[in-house]
ZALUMMAR-822803 format. One line per field, with one value per residue: residue number from 1; x, y, z of N, C-alpha, C in turn; residue in three letters. Coordinates in Angstrom, 2 decimals. Example, Ala and Ser with C-alpha at 12.3 -4.5 7.8 and 13.67 -1.06 7.14 Angstrom:
BEGIN
n: (1/2)
nc1: (13.19/12.85)
nc2: (-5.69/-2.25)
nc3: (7.80/7.08)
cac1: (12.30/13.67)
cac2: (-4.50/-1.06)
cac3: (7.80/7.14)
cc1: (13.20/12.90)
cc2: (-3.30/0.03)
cc3: (7.80/7.87)
res: (Ala/Ser)
***
This chain:
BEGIN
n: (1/2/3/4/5/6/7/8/9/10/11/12/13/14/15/16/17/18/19/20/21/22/23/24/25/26/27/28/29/30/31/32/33/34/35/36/37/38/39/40/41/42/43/44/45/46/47/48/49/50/51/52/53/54/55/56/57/58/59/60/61/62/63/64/65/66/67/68/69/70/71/72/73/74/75/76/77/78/79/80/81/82/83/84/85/86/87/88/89/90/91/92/93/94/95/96/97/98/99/100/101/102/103/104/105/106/107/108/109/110/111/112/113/114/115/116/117/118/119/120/121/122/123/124/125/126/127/128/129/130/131/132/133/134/135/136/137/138/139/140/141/142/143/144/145/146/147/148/149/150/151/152/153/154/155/156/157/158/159/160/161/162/163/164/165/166/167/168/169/170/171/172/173/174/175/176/177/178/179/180/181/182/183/184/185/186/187/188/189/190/191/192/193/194/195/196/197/198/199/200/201/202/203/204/205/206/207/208/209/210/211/212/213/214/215/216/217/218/219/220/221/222/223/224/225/226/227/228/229/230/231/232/233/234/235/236/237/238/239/240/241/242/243/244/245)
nc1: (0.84/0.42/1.65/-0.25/1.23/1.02/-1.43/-2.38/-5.24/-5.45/-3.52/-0.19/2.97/6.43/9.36/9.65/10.99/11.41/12.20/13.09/15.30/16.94/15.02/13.95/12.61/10.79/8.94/7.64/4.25/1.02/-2.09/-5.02/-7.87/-10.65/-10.39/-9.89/-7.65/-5.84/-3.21/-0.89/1.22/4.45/4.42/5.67/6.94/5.99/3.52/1.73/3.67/3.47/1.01/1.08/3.47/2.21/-0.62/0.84/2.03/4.75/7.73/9.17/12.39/12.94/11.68/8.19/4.42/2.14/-1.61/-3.89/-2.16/-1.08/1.76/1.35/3.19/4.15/2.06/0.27/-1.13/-4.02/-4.61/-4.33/-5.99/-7.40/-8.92/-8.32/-8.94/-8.23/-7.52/-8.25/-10.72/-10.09/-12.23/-13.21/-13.83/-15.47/-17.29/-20.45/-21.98/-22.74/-21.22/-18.98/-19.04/-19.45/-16.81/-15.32/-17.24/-16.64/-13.93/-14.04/-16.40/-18.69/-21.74/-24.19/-27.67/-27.78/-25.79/-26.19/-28.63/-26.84/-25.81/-27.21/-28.42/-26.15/-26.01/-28.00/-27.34/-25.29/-26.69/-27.41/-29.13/-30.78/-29.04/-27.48/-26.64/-25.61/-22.90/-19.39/-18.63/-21.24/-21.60/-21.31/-18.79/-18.73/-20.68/-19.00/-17.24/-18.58/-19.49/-16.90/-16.13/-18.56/-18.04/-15.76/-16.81/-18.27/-16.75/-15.85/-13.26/-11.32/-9.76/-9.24/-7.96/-7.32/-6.66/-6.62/-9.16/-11.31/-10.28/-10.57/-13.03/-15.67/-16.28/-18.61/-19.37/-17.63/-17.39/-20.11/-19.06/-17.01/-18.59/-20.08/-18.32/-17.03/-19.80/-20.09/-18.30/-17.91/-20.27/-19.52/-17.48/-14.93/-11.48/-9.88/-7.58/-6.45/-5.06/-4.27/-4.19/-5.66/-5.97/-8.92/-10.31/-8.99/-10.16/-12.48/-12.97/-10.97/-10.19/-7.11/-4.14/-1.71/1.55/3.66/6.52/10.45/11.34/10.37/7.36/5.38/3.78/0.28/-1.63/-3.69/-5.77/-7.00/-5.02/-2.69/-3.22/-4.06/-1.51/0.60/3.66/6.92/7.44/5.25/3.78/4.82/4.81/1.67/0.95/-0.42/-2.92/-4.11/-4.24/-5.59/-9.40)
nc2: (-1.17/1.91/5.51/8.45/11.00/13.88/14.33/12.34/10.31/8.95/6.99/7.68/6.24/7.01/5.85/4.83/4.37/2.29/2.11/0.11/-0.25/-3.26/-3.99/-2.98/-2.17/-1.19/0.51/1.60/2.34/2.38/3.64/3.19/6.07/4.81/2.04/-1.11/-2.75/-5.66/-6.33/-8.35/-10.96/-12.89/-13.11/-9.74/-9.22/-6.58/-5.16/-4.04/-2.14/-0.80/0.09/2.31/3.99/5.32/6.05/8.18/7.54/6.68/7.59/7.60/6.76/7.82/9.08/9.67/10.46/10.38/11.99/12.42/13.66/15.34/15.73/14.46/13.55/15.15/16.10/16.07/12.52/13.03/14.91/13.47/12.45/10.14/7.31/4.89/1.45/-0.55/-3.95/-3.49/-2.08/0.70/1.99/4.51/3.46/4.61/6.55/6.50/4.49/6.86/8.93/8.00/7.83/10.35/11.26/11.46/12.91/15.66/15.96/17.61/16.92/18.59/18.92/19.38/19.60/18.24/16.69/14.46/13.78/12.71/10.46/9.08/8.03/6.70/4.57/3.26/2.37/0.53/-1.24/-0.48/0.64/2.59/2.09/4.21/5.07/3.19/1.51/0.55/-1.83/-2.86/-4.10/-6.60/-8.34/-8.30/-5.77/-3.84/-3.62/-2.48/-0.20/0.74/1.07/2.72/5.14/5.59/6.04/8.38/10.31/10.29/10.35/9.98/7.61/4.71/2.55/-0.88/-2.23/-5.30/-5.31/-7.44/-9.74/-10.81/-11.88/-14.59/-16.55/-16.22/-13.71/-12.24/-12.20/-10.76/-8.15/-7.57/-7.45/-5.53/-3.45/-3.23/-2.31/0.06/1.17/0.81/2.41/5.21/5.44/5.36/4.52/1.35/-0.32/-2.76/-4.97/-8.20/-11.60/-13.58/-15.92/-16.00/-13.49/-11.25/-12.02/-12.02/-9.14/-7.48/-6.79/-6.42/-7.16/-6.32/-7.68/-8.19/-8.80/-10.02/-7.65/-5.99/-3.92/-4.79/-3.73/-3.44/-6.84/-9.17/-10.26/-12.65/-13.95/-14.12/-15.39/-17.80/-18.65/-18.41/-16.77/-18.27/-17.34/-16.36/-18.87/-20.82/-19.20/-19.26/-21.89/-24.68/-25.60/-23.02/-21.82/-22.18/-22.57)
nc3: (0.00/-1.12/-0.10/-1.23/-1.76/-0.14/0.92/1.99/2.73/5.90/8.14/8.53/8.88/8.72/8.23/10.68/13.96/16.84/20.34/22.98/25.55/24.71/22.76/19.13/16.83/13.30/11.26/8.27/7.03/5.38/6.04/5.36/5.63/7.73/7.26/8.44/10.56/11.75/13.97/14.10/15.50/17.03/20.86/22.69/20.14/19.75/19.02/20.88/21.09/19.42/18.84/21.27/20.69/18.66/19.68/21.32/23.62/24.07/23.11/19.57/18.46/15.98/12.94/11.32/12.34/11.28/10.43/8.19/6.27/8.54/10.80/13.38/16.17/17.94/19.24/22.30/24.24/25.01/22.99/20.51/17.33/18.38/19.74/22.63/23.37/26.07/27.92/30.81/30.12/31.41/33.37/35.50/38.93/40.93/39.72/38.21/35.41/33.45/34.14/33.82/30.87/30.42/30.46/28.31/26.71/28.25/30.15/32.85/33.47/33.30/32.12/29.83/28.99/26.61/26.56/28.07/26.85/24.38/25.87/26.91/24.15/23.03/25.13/24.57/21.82/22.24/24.17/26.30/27.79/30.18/31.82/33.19/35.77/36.87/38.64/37.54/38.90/39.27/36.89/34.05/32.68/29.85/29.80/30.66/28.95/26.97/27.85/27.75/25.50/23.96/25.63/23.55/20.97/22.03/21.93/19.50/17.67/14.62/14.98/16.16/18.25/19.75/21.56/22.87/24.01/24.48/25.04/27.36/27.50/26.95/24.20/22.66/23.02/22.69/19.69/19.57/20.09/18.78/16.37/16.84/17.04/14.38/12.85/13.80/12.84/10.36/10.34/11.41/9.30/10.97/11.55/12.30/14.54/15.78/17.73/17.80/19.37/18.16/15.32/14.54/15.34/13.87/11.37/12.00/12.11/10.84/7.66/6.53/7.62/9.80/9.75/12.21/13.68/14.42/14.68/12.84/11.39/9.17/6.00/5.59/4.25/2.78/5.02/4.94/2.99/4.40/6.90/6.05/4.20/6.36/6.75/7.94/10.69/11.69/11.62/13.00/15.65/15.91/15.31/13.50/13.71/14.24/11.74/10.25/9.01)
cac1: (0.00/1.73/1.33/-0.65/1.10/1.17/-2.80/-3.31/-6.19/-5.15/-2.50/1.63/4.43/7.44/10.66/9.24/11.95/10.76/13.67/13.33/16.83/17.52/13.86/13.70/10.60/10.95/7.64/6.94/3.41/-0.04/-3.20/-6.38/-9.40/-11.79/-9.67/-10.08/-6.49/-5.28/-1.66/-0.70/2.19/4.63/4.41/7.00/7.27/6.50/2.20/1.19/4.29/3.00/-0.15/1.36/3.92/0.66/-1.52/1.81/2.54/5.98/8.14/9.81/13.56/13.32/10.56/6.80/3.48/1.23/-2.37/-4.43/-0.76/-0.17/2.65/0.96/4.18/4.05/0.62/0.33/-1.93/-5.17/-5.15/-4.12/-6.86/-7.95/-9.41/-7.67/-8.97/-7.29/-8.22/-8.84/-11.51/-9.97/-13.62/-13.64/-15.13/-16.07/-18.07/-21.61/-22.12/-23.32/-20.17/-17.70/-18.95/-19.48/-15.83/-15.29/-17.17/-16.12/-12.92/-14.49/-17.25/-19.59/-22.02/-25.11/-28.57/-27.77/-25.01/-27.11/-29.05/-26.16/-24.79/-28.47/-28.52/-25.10/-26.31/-29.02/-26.93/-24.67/-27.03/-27.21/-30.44/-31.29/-27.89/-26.32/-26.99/-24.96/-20.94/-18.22/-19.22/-22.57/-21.91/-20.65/-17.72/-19.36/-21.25/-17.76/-16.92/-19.74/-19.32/-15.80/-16.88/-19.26/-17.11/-14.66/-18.02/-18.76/-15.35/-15.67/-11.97/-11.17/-9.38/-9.90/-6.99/-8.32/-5.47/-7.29/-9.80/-12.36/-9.54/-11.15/-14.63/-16.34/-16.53/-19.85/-19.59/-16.20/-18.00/-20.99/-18.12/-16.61/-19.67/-20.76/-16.97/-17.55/-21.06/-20.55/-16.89/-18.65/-21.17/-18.78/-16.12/-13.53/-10.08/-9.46/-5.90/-6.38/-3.46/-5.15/-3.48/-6.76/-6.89/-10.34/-10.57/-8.29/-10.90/-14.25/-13.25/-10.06/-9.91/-6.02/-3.35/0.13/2.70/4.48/7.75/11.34/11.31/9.52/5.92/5.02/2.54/-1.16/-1.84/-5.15/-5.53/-7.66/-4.15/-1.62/-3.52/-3.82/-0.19/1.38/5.11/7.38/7.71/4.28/3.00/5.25/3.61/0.33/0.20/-1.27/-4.34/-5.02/-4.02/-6.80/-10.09)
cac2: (0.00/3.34/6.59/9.07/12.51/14.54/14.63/11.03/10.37/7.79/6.85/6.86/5.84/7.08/5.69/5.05/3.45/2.65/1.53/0.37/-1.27/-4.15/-4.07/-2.35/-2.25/-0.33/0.64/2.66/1.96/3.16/2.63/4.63/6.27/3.87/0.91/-2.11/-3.12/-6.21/-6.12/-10.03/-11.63/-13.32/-11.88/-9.44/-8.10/-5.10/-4.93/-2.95/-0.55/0.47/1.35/2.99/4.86/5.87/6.88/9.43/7.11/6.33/8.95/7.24/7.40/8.47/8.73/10.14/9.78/11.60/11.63/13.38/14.04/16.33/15.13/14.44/13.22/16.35/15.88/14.96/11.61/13.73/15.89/13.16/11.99/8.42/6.87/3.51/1.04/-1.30/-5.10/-3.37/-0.58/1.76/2.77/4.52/2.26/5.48/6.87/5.82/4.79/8.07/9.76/7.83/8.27/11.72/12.08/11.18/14.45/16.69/15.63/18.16/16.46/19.99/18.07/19.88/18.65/18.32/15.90/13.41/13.18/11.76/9.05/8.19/7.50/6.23/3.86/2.71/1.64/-0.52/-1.90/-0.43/1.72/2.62/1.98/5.20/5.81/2.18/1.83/-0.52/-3.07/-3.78/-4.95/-7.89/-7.96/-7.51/-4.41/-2.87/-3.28/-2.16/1.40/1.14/1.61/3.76/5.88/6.10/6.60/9.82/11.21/11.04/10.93/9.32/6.81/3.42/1.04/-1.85/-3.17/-6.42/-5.09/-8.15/-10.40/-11.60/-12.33/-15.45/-16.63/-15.37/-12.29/-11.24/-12.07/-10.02/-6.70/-7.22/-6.88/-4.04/-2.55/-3.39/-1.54/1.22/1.64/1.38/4.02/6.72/6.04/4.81/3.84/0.47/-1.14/-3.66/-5.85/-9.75/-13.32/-15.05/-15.32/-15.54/-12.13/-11.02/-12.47/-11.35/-7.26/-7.12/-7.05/-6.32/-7.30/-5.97/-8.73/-7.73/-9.86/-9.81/-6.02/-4.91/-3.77/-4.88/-2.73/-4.17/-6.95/-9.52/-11.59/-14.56/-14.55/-13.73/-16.77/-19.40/-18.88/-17.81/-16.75/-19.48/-17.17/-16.49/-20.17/-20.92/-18.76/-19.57/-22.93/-24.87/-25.35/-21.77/-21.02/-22.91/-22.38)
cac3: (0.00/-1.27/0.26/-2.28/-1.16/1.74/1.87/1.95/4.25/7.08/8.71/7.68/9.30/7.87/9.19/12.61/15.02/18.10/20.65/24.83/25.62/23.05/22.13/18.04/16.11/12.88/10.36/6.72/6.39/5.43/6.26/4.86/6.28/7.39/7.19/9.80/10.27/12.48/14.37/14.66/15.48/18.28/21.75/22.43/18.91/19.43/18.92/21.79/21.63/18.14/19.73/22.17/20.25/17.81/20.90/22.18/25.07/23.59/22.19/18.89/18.44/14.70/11.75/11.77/12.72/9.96/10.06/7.03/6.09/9.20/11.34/14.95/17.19/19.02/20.03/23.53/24.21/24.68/21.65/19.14/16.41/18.42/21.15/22.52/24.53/26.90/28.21/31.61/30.02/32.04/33.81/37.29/39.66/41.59/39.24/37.43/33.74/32.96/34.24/32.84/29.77/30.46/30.33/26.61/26.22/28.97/31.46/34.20/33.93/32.91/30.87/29.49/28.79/25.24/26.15/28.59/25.57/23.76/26.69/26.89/23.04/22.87/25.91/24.16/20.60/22.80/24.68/27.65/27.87/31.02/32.90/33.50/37.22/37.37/38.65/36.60/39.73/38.83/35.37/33.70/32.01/28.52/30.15/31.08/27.50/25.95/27.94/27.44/23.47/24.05/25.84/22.63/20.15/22.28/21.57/18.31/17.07/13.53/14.57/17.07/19.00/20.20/22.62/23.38/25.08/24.67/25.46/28.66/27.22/26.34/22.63/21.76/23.73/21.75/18.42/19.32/20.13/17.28/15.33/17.18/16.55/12.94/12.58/14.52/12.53/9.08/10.50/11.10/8.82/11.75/11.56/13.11/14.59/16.60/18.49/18.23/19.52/17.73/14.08/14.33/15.25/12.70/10.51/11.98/11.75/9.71/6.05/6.50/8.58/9.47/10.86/13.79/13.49/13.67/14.32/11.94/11.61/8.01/5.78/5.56/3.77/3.51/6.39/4.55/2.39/5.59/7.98/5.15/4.03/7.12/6.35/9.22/11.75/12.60/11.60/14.64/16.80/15.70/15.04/12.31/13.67/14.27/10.16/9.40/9.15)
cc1: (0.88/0.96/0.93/-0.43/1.12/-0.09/-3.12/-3.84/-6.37/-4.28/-1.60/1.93/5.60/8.51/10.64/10.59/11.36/12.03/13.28/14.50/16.88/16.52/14.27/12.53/10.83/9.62/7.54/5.76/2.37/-1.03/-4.55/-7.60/-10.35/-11.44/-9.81/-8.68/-6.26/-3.48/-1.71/0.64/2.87/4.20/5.77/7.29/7.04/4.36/1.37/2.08/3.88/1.85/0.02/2.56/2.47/-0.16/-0.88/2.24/4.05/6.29/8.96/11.16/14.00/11.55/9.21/5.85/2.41/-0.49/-3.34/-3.25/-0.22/0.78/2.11/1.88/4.42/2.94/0.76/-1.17/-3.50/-5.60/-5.12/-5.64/-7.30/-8.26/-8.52/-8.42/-8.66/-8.25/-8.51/-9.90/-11.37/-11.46/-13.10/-14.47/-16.29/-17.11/-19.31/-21.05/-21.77/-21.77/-19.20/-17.74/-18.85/-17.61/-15.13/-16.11/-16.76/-15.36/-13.27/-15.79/-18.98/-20.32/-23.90/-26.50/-28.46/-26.93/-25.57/-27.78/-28.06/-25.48/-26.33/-28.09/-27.39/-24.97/-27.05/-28.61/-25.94/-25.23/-27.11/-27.97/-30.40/-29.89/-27.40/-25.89/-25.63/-23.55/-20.20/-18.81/-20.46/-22.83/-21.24/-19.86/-17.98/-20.21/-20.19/-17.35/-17.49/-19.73/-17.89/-15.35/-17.49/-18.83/-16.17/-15.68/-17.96/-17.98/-15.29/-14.45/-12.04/-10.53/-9.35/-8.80/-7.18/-6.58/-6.24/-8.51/-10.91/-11.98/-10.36/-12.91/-14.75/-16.33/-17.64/-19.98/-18.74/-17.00/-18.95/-20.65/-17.75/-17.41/-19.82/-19.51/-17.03/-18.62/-20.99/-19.00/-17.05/-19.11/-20.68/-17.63/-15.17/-12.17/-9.77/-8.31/-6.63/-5.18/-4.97/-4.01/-4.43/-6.68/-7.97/-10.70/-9.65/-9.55/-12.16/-13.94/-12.38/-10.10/-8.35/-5.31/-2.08/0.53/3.35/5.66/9.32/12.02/11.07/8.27/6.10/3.64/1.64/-0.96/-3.33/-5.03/-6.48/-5.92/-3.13/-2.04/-3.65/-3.21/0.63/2.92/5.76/7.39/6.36/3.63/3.84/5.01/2.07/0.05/-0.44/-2.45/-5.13/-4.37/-5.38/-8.27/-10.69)
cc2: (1.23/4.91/7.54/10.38/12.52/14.52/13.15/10.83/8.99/8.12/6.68/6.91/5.66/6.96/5.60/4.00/3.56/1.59/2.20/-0.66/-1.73/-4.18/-2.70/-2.21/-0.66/-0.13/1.61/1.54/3.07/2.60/3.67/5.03/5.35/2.26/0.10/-2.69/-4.59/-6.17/-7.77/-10.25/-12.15/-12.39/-11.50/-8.99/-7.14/-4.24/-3.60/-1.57/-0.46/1.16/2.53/4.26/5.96/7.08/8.16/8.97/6.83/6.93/8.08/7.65/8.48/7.92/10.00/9.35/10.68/10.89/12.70/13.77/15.13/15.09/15.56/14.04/14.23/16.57/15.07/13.76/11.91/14.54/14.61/12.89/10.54/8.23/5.24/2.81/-0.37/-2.72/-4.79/-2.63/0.30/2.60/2.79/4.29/3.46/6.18/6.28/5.62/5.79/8.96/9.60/7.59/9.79/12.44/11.90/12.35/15.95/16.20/16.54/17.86/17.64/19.73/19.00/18.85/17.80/17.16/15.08/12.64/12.11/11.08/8.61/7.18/6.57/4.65/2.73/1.81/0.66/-1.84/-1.85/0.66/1.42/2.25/2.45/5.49/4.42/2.45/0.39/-2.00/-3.87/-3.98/-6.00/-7.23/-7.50/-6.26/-3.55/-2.92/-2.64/-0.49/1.83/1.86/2.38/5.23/6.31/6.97/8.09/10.45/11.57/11.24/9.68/7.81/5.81/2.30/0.65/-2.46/-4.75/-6.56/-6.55/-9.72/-11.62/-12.38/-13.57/-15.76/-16.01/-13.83/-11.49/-11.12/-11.29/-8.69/-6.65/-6.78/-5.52/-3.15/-2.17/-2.45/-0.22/2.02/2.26/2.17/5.34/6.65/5.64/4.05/2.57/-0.13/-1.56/-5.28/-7.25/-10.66/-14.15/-14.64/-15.04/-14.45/-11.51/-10.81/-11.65/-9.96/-6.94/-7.40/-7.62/-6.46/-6.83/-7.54/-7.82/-8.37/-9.61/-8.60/-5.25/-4.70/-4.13/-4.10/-3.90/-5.06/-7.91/-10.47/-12.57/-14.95/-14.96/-15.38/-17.93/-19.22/-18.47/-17.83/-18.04/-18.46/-17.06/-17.97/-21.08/-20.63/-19.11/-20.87/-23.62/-25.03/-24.13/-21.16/-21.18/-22.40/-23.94)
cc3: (0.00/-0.19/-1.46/-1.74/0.00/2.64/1.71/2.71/4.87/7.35/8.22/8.51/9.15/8.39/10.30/13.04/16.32/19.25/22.46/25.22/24.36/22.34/20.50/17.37/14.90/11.84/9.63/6.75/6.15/5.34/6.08/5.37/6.26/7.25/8.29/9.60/11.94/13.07/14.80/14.66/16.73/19.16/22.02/21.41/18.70/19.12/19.64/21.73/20.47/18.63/20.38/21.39/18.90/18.35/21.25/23.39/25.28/22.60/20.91/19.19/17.24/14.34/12.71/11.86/11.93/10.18/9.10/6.82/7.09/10.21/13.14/16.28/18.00/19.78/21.62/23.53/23.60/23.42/20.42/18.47/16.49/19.73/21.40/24.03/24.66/27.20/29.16/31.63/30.45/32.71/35.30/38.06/40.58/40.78/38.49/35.95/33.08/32.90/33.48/31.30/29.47/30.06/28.91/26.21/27.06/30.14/32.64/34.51/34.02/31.86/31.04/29.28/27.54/25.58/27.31/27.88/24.83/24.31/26.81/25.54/22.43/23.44/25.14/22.42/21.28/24.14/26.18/28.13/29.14/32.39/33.20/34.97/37.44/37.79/38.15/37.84/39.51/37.45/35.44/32.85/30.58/28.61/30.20/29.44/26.54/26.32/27.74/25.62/23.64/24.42/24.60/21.76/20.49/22.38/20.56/17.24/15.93/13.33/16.33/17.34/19.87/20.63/23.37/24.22/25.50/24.74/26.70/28.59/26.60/25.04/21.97/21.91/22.99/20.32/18.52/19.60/19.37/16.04/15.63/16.56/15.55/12.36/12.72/13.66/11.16/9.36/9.98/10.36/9.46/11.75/12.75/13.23/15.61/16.56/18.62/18.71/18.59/16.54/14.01/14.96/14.72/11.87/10.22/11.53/10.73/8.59/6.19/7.76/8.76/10.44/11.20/13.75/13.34/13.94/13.47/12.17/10.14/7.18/5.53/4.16/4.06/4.36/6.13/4.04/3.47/6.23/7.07/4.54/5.12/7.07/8.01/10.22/12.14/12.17/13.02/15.62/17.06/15.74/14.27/12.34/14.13/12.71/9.60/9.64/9.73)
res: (Unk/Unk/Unk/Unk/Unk/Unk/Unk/Unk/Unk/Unk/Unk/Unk/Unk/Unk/Unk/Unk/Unk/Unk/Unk/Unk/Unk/Unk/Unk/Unk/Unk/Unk/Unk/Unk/Unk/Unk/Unk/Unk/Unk/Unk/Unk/Unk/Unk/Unk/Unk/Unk/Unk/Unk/Unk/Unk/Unk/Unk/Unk/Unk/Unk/Unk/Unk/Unk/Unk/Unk/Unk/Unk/Unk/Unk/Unk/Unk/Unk/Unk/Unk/Unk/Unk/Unk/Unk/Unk/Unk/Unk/Unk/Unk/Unk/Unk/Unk/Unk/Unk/Unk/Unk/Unk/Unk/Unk/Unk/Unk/Unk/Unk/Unk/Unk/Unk/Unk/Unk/Unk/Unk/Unk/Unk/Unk/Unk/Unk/Unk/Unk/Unk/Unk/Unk/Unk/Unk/Unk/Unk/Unk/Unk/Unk/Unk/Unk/Unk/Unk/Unk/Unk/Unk/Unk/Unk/Unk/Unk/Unk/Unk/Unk/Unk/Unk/Unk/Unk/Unk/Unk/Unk/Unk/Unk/Unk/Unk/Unk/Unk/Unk/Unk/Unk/Unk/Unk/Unk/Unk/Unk/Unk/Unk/Unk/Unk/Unk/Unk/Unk/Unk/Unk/Unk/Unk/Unk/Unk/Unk/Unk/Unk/Unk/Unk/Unk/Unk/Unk/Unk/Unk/Unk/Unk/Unk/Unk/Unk/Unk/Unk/Unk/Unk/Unk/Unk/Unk/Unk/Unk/Unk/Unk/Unk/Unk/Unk/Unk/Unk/Unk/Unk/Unk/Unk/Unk/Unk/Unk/Unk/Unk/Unk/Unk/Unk/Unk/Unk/Unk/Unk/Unk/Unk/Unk/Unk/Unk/Unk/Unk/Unk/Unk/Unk/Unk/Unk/Unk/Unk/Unk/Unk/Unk/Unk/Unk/Unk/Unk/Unk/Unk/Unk/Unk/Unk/Unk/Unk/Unk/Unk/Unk/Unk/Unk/Unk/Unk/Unk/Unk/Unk/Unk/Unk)
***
């Protein structure tokens, strides 16, 4: 996948180095508005710190981080152009539903009528009408996920890293987040990266996959072709009976 220019609309990665002790991890790629992208490969290669160097949590050593062709590496965490969420959902137990969604549109928590309206309605497309008054304790773990999404939705930013969050869930329960991820990604247009261990979630949301491997990040390619030819290093990690369908 080439870069088209300076205004190409997604994500580049031009000469990124990313470097903690002996750890390397180097990536030119691109990845286009709207794109569902998987991150697969061993553990330890380097998956999460792309996220994390992406997000602004990790300063690169060299290269950029371009999105709509501006160069965002100066951006601190909060300003960049994405929401990311984690396998713990990051929700404060101290606060209700309501709130901690509340802070995906206002961090002081100065939330108008106008925007009740939209954690109601937001509530109510993930499945969770009528639960705002609730706290992270009185859900189930697919409830904590479901506002942990919801929470990104009402941010609003272009682009979506999925650090494992649905990791800890059940088989049906992950397949019915991923859909929702899926739906709600087509909706608005959303940029998806998501860090997997399972092909089969590769499968369900990603068109495209990068390998992780080696120290490199590799640019996107398709992940029906990637998991039923898997190059040797990740068919080692993986396994032959997770290539397969």
């Amino acid at each position: 996948m080439t870069c088209d220019g300076p205004k190409f609309a997604g994500l580049q990665l031009e000469g990124l180095e990313l470097r903690q002790g002996d750890f390397r991890l180097s990536a030119t790629l691109a990845i286009p508005a709207g794109a569902r992208v998987a991150l697969i490969g061993p553990s330890g290669a380097g998956k999460t710190t792309l996220l994390s160097a992406i997000a602004g949590f990790l300063p690169p050593s060299a290269g950029r981080i371009l999105w709509a062709g501006t160069d965002i590496g100066a951006l601190p965490p909060g300003e960049r152009p994405l929401s990311i969420l984690f396998q713990d959902q990051n929700l404060f137990p101290h606060l209700t539903v309501g709130q901690n969604l509340g802070l995906g549109i206002d961090p002081r928590l100065r939330l108008s009528a106008g925007d009740k309206v939209r954690i109601g309605g937001v509530l109510d497309k993930v499945g969770l009408a009528g639960m705002a008054a609730r706290r992270p304790a009185e859900l189930s773990g697919g409830q904590q996920s479901r506002v942990a999404l919801a929470r990104a939705l009402l941010r609003g930013r272009p682009m979506l890293l999925l650090d494992e969050p649905f990791a800890a869930l059940g088989p049906a329960l992950k397949d019915e987040m991923l859909a929702l991820v899926a739906g709600m990604a087509a909706e608005k247009g959303t940029t998806v990266l998501m860090v997997s261990h399972d092909p089969a979630d590769a499968r369900a949301l990603c068109p495209e996959t990068i390998l992780v491997a080696e120290g490199r990040a590799l640019p996107p390619q398709p992940t029906e072709a990637l998991l039923n030819a898997p190059p040797p290093v990740l068919r080692a990690y993986l396994g032959q009976r997770h290539t397969e369908r």
